[in-house]
C-alpha positions as CSV (number, residue, x, y, z in Angstrom):
1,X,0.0,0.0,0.0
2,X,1.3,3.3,-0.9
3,X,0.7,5.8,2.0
4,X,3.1,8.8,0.9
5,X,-0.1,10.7,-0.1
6,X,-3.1,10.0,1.7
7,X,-6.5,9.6,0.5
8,X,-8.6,12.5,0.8
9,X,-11.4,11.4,3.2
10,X,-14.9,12.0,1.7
11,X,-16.3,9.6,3.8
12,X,-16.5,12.0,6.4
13,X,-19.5,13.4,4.7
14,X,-21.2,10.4,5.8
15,X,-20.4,10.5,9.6
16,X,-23.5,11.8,10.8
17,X,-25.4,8.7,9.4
18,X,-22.4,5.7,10.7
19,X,-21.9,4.0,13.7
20,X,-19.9,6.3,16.5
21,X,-16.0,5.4,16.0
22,X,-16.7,3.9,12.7
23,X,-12.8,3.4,10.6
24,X,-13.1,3.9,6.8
25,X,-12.7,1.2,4.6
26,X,-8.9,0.4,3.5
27,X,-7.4,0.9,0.0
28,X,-4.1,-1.2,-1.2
29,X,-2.3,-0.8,-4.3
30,X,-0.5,2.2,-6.2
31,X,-1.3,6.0,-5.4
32,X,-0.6,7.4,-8.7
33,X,-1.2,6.2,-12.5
34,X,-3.2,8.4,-14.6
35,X,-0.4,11.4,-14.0
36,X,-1.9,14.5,-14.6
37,X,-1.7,17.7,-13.2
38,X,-4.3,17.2,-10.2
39,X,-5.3,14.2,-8.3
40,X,-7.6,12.3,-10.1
41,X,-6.8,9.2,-8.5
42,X,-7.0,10.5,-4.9
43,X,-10.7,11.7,-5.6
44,X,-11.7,8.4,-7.4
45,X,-10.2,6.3,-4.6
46,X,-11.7,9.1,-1.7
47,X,-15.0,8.5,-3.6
48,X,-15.0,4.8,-3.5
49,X,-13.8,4.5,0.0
50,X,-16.7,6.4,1.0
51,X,-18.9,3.7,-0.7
52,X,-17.2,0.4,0.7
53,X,-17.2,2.4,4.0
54,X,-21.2,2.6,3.9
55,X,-21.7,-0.8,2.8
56,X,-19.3,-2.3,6.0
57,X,-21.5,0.0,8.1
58,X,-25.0,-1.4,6.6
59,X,-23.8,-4.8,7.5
60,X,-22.2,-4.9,11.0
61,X,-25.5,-3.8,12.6
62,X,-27.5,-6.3,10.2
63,X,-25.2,-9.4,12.1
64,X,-23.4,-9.8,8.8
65,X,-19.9,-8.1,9.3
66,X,-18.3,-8.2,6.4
67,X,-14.5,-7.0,5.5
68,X,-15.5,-4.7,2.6
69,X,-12.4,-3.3,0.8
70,X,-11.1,-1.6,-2.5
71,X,-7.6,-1.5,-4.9
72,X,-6.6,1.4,-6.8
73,X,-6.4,-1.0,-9.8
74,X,-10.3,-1.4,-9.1
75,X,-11.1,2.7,-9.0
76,X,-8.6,3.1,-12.6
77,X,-10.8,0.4,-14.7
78,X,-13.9,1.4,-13.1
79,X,-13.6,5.2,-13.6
80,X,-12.6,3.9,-17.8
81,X,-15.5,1.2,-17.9
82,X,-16.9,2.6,-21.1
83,X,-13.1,2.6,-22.4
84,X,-12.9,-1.4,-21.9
85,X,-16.5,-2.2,-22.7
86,X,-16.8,-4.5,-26.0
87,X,-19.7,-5.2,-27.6
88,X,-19.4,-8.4,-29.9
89,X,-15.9,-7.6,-30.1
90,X,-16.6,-3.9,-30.9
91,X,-15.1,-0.6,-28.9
92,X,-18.2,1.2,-27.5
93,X,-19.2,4.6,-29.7
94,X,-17.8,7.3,-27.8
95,X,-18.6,11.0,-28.2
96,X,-20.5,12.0,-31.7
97,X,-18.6,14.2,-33.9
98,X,-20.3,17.5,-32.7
99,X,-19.7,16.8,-29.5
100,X,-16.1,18.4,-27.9
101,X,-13.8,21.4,-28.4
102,X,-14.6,24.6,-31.1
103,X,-13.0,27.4,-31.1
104,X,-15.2,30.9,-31.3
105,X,-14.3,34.3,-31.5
106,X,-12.8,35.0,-28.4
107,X,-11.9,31.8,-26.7
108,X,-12.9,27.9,-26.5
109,X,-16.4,26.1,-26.1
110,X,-17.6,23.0,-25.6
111,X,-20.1,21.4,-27.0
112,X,-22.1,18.2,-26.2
113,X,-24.0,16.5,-29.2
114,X,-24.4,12.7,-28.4
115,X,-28.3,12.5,-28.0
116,X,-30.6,13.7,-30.8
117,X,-32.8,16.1,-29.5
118,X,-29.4,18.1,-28.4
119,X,-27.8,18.1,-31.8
120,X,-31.2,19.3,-33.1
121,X,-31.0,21.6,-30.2
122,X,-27.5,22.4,-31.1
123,X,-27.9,23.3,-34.6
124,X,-31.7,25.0,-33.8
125,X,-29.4,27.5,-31.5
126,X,-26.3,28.1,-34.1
127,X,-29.1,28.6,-36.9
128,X,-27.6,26.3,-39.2
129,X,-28.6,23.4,-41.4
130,X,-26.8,20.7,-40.5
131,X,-23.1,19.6,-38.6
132,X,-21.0,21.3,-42.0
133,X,-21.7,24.5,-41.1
134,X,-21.3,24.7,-36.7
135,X,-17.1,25.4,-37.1
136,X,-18.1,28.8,-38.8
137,X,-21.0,29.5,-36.7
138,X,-19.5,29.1,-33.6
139,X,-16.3,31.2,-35.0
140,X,-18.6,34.3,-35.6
141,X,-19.7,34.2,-31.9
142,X,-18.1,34.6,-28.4
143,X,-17.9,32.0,-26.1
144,X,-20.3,33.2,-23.7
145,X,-22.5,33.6,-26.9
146,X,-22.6,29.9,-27.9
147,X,-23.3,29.0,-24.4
148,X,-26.5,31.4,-24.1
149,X,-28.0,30.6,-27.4
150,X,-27.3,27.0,-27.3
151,X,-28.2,26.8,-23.3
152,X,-31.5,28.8,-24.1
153,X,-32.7,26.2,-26.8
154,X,-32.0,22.9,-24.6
155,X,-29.0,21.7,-25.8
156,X,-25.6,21.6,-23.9
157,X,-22.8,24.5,-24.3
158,X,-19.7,25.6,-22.0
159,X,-17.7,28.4,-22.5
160,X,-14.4,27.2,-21.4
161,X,-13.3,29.0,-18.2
162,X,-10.3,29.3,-16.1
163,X,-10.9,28.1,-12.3
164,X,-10.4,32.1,-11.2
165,X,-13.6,33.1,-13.8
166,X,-15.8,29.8,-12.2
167,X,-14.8,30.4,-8.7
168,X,-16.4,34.4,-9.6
169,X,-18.9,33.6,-11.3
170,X,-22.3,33.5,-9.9
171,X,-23.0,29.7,-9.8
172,X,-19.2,29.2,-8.7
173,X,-20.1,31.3,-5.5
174,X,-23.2,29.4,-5.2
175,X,-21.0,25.9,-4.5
176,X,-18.0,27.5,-2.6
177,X,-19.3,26.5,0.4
178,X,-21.3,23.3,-0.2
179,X,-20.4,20.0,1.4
180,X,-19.2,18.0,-1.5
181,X,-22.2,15.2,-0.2
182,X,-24.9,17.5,1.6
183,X,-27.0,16.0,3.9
184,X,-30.9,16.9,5.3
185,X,-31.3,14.3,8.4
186,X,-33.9,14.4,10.8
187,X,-34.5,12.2,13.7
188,X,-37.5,9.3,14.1
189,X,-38.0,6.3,15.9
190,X,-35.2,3.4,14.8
191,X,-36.6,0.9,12.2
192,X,-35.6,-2.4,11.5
193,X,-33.5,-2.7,8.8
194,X,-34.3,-4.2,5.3
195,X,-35.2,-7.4,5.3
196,X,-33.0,-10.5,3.4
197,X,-34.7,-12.2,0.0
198,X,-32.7,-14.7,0.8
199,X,-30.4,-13.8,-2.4
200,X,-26.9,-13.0,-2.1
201,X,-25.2,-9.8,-1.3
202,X,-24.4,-7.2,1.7
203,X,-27.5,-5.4,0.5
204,X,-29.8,-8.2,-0.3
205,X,-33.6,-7.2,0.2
206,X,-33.0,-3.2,-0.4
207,X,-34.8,-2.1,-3.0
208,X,-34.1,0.6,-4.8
209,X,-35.7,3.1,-7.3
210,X,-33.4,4.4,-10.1
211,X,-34.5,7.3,-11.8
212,X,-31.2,8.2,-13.2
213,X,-29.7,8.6,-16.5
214,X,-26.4,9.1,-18.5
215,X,-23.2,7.9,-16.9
216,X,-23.2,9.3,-12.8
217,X,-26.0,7.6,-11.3
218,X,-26.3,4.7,-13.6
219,X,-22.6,3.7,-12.5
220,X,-23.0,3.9,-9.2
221,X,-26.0,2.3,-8.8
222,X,-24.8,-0.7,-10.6
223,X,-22.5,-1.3,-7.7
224,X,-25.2,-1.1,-5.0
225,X,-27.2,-4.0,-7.9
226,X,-23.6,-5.7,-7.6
227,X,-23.9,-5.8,-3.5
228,X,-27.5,-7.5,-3.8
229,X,-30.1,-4.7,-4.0
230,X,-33.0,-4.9,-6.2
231,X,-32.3,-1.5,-8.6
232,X,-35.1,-0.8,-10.9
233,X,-34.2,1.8,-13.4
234,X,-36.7,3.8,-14.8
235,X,-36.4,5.5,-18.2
236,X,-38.6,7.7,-19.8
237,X,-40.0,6.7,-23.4
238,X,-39.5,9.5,-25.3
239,X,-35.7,9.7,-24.4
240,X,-34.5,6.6,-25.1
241,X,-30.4,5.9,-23.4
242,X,-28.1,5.8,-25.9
243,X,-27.0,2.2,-26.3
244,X,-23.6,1.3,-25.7
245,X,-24.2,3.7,-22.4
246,X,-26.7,1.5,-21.1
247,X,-24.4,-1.2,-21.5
248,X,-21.8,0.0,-19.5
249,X,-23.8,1.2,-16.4
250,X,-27.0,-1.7,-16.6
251,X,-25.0,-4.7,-14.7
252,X,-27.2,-6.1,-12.2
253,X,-30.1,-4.0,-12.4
254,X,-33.4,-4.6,-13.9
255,X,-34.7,-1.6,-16.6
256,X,-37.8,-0.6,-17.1
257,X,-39.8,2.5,-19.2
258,X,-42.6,4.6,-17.9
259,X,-44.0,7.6,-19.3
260,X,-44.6,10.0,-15.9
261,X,-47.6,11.7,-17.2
262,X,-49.1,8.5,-18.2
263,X,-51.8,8.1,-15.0
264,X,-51.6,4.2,-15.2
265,X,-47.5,4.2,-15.4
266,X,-48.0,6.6,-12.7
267,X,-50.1,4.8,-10.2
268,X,-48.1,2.1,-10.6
269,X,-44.6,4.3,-10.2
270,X,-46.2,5.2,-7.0
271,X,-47.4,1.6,-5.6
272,X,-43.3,0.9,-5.8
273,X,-42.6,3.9,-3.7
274,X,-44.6,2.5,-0.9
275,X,-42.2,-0.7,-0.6
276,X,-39.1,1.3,-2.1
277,X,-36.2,1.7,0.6
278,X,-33.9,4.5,-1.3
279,X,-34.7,7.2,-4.6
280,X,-32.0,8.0,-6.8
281,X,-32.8,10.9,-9.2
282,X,-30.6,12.7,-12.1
283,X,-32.6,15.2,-13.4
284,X,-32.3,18.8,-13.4
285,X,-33.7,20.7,-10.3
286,X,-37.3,21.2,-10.3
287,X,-38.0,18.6,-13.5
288,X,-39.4,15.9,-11.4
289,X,-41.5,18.2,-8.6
290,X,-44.4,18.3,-11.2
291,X,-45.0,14.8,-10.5
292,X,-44.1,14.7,-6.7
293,X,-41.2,13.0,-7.4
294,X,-38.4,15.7,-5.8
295,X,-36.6,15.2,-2.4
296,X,-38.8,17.2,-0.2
297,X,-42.1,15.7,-2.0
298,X,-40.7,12.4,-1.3
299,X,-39.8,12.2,2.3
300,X,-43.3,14.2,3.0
301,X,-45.3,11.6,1.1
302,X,-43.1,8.5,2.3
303,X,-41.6,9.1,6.0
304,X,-38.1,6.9,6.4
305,X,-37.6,6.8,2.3
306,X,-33.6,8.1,1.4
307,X,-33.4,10.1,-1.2
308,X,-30.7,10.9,-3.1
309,X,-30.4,13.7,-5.8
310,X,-27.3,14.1,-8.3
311,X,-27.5,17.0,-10.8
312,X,-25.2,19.1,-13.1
313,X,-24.5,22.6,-11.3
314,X,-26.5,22.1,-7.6
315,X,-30.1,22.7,-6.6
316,X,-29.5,26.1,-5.6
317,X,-28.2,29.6,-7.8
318,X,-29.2,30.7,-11.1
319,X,-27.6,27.6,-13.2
320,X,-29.9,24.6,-10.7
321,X,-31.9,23.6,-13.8
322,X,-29.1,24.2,-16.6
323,X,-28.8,20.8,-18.2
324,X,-25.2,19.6,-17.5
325,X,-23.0,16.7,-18.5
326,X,-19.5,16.2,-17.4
327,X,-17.6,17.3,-20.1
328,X,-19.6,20.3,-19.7
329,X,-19.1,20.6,-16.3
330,X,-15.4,20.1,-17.0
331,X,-15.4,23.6,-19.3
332,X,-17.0,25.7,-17.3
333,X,-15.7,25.0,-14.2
334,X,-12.0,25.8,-15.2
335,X,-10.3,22.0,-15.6
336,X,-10.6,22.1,-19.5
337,X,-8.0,24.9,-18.8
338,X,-5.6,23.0,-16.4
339,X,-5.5,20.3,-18.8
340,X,-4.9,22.2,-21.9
341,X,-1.6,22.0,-23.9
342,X,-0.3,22.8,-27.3
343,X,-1.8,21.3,-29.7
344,X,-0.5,19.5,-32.9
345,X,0.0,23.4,-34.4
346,X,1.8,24.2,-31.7
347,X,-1.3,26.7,-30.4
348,X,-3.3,26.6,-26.7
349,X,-6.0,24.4,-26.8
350,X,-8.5,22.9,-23.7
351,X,-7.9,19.4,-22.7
352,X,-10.0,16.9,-20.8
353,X,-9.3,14.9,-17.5
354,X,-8.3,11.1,-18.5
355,X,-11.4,9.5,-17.3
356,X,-14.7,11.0,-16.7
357,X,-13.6,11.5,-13.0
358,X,-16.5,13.9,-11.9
359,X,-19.3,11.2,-13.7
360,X,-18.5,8.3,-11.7
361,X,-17.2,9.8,-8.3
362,X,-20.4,12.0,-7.9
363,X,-22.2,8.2,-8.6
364,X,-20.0,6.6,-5.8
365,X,-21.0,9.0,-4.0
366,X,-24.7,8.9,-4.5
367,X,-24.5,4.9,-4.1
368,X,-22.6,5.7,-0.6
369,X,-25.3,8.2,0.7
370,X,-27.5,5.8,-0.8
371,X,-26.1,2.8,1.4
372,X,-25.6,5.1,4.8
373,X,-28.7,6.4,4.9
374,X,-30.4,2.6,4.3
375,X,-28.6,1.7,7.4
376,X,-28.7,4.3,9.5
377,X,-32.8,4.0,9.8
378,X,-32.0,1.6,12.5
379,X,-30.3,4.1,14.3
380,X,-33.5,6.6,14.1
381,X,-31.6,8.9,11.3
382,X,-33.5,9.5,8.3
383,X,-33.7,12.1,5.1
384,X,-32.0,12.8,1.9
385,X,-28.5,13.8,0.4
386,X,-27.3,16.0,-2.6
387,X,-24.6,15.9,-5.0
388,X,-23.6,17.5,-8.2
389,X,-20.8,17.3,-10.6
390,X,-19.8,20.9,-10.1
391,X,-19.3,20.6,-6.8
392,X,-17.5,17.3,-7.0
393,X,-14.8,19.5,-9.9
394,X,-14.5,22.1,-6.9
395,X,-13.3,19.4,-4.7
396,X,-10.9,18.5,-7.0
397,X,-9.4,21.4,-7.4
398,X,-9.2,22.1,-4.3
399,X,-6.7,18.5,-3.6
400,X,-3.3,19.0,-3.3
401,X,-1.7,17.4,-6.9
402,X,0.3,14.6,-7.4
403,X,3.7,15.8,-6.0
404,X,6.6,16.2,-8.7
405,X,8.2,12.9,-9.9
406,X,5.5,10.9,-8.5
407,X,6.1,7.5,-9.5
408,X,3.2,6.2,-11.6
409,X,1.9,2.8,-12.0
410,X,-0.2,1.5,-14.5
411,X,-1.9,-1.7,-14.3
412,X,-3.9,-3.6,-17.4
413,X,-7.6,-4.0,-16.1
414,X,-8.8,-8.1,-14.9
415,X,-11.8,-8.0,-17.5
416,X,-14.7,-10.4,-17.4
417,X,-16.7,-11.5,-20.7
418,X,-20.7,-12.8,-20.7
419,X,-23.4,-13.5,-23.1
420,X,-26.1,-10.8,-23.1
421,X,-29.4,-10.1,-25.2
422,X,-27.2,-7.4,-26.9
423,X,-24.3,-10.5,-27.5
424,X,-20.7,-11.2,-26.1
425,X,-19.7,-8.2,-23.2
426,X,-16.2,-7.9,-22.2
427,X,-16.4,-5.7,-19.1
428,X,-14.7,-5.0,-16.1
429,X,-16.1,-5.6,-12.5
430,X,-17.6,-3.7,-10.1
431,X,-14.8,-2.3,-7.9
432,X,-15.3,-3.8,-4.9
433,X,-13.7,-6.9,-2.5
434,X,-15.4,-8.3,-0.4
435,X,-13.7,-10.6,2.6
436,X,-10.9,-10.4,0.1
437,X,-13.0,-11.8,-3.2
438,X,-13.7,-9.6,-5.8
439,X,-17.1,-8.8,-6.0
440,X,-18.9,-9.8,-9.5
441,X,-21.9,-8.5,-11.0
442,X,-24.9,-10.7,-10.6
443,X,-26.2,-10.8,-14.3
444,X,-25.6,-8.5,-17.5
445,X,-27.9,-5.8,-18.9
446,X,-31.0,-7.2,-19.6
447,X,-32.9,-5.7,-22.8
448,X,-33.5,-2.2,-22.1
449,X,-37.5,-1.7,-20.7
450,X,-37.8,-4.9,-20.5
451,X,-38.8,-4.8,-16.6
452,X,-42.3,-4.3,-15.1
453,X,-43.1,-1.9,-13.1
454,X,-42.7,-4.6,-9.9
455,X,-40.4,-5.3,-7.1
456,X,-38.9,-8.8,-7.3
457,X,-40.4,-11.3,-4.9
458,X,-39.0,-11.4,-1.7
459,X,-40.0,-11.9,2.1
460,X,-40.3,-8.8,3.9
C-alpha cells in the first residue's frame, strides 16, 4: 500500500449517518497512474472509499460483518469502464462528432452532441442546417455567446473558463461553500432494517428506485445491484439511453420504461414507492416536482424513504436547472483549462481529464449516501442527500496534486466476458472486494425496458 499521499477522506460526509468510531474502509495498491496535473486518482479512490465504507457500516448492525475493501487497480478500470466495454468484439461509440472542443471568436467552447434532441438543439441555437456549417457559426460568436443561445434552446454548451472566472462567477459562489455530499437528516423512531430475499449480497432485500440517466448515477448504482439490491431503473419513453451507455452502467439492475404523465405508469410508479427503501434521481432541479417525485415531495409523502439527488451545477443559484453533463461541467468550471496544452499546431488548446472523473465519483458517491442512509434508519436517522458534478470538480481542485516525480503505475484491467441479449460483453467488474474476493456482478444488462413496473419477490 502506498501511504506517501493519503487519500482525501470523503467519507467524512457520511459520519453523521455511521456508527460512533466507525474506521473507513482500507485501500491497497498504487497512489498514482493516470499522471496528470491534479489528483484524479485521490478523488476516485476518496469517492470509493466512501462507498465500501457505507456498505461495512450497513452490514455490521445487520449481524453480517463483512471486511469490505477496495484497490486502486479497481477505482482506474472502473472510472474507464466505457473505455474497456466491447460489444461483440466492438469498442463502444464514444462521443459523436459535434460533440467536444470549437473554437469561437474569443476563446474555447464546448459542445455536447451525443443524443438527438441536443444536436437538433445544437444546430436549432447556431441557426444552421446541419453539422458542416457549426465550425463557422461558432467562429462568428463569443464564447459566452454559444453558451446562451445553445443553453437557451435545450442543448448543452460551456464556455471554457479558467478556475479564477468559475470560482467568480455567480454559480461558482453558489458551491463554494457546499459539502461536497450534503446531507438533510432528521431524527425518528429506529426501524428495523431491510429485510433478506434470501439472495446473495451485503445489501440483499434493499430495494431501490433508479431514476437516473447518462453515466453518474447509472454507475454507481450498478455497484449497489452488484452488493444485492434490487435497482429498478426507470427511463422515460420519449428519451430513449443511448445504447452502448446503457451497457456500461445496466450490470445487475433490472430496466424498465414509464411515461410519468401516463396516470396508469404513474399509479403504478407510486405503488413501488410504498415498498421502495432508497430514490436515486438525475434530473435537473425542479424537473421531477411536477410529479411529486423531488426530495422534499418524497420524504413528506413516504416518512423513512432516502433520497438521493445528483444534478449538473447544484439545486440552488441561477444555473440549478441548466442541463449539465460532465464534459460540460469540466469547461466551465476551469479543468478544460488545467489540462490544456499545445496542440498539434503548436497553439493553446482545452484538454480533458483522462477519465470522466466527476461522472463516476459523484455516482459513488450517491451509491454511498444511498447505502448510509439505508442503514442508519435503524439508528433513528433518516432524510436525503445531494450531490452534483460541479461541486465534486471544486473538490478537485481544491486536492493538493500529485507531488513532482511521483512514481506512476499502470496496471492492465482483470476484465470479465458474458453473453447478453445485446451479445458477447467484455467488461470489467464492479470495484469492490469483499472478505478479500472480488465482488462480481450478478447478471448482465438485460434488454432495455424490459422490466415491469414490480419489485422482485421477496420476504419482507
Amino acid at each position: 500500500m502506498t501511504m506517501n499521499t493519503p487519500v482525501p477522506a470523503l467519507w467524512r460526509s457520511l459520519e453523521p449517518l455511521l456508527p460512533n468510531g466507525f474506521e473507513p474502509a482500507r485501500w491497497s495498491g498504487p497512489r498514482w497512474w493516470w499522471a496528470g496535473r491534479l489528483d484524479v486518482e485521490g478523488l476516485g479512490l476518496g469517492a470509493l472509499q466512501a462507498l465500501a465504507t457505507a456498505v461495512a457500516a450497513y452490514a455490521s448492525p445487520a449481524g453480517r460483518p463483512e471486511q469490505v475493501s477496495l484497490t486502486s487497480d479497481g477505482v482506474a478500470s472502473s472510472f474507464s469502464s466505457f473505455t474497456h466495454l466491447r460489444i461483440n468484439g466492438e469498442a463502444a461509440r464514444g462521443f459523436a462528432p459535434l460533440s467536444g472542443f470549437r473554437r469561437t471568436a474569443d476563446g474555447w467552447v464546448r459542445l455536447h452532441a451525443n443524443y438527438p434532441h441536443h444536436e437538433r438543439a445544437l444546430l436549432a441555437a447556431l441557426e444552421v442546417a446541419g453539422p458542416a456549417e457549426v465550425d463557422d457559426a461558432v467562429r462568428r460568436l463569443t464564447s459566452a455567446g454559444v453558451e446562451d443561445a445553445v443553453t437557451a434552446h435545450g442543448g448543452l454548451a460551456a464556455a471554457v473558463r479558467t478556475p479564477e472566472q468559475w470560482k467568480a462567477s455567480e454559480q461558482g459562489r453558489v458551491l463554494l461553500d457546499e459539502p461536497w455530499l450534503r446531507l438533510d437528516l432528521e431524527e425518528t423512531a429506529p426501524a428495523p432494517p431491510a429485510l433478506s430475499s434470501g439472495g446473495d449480497g451485503i445489501l440483499a432485500g434493499l430495494r431501490v428506485l433508479d431514476l437516473t440517466r447518462v453515466i453518474a448515477g447509472p454507475s454507481g448504482s450498478r455497484i449497489v445491484g452488484a452488493l444485492g439490491a434490487d435497482v429498478l431503473r426507470v427511463d422515460p419513453p420519449a428519451l430513449p439511453e443511448l445504447e452502448d451507455q446503457y451497457l456500461d452502467t445496466g450490470f445487475s439492475k433490472r430496466s424498465a420504461v414509464a411515461d410519468f404523465g401516463d396516470p396508469d405508469a404513474y399509479r403504478r410508479l407510486r405503488s413501488l414507492l410504498v415498498d421502495a427503501d432508497v430514490v436515486l434521481t438525475a434530473y435537473r432541479a425542479g424537473s421531477l416536482s411536477r410529479f411529486g417525485l423531488d426530495a422534499a415531495s418524497l420524504r413528506a409523502d413516504y416518512p423513512g424513504l432516502a433520497v438521493v439527488s445528483v444534478d449538473a451545477w447544484g439545486n440552488r443559484g441561477a444555473w440549478a436547472g441548466r442541463r449539465g453533463f460532465d464534459s460540460i461541467v469540466q469547461a466551465a468550471t476551469g479543468l478544460s483549462h488545467l489540462y490544456g496544452s499545445a496542440g498539434d499546431t503548436g497553439q493553446w488548446q482545452p484538454g480533458a481529464l483522462p477519465v470522466q472523473a466527476l461522472d463516476y465519483a459523484t455516482g459513488l458517491g450517491m451509491s454511498a449516501a444511498a447505502v448510509a442512509l439505508a442503514g442508519a434508519r435503524i439508528r433513528g436517522v433518516i432524510g436525503s442527500a445531494h450531490l452534483s458534478l460541479a461541486r465534486t470538480a471544486q473538490e478537485l481542485m481544491r486536492l493538493p496534486g500529485p507531488p513532482p516525480g511521483a512514481e506512476t503505475v499502470v496496471a492492465e484491467p482483470a476484465v470479465r466476458s458474458c453473453r447478453s441479449d445485446y451479445g458477447e460483453l467484455v467488461y470489467v467488474p464492479p470495484p469492490l472486494l469483499i472478505a478479500g474476493t472480488q465482488l462480481e456482478h450478478r447478471w448482465p444488462p438485460p434488454r432495455y425496458g424490459s422490466a415491469e413496473l414490480a419489485w422482485m419477490e421477496q420476504d419482507r
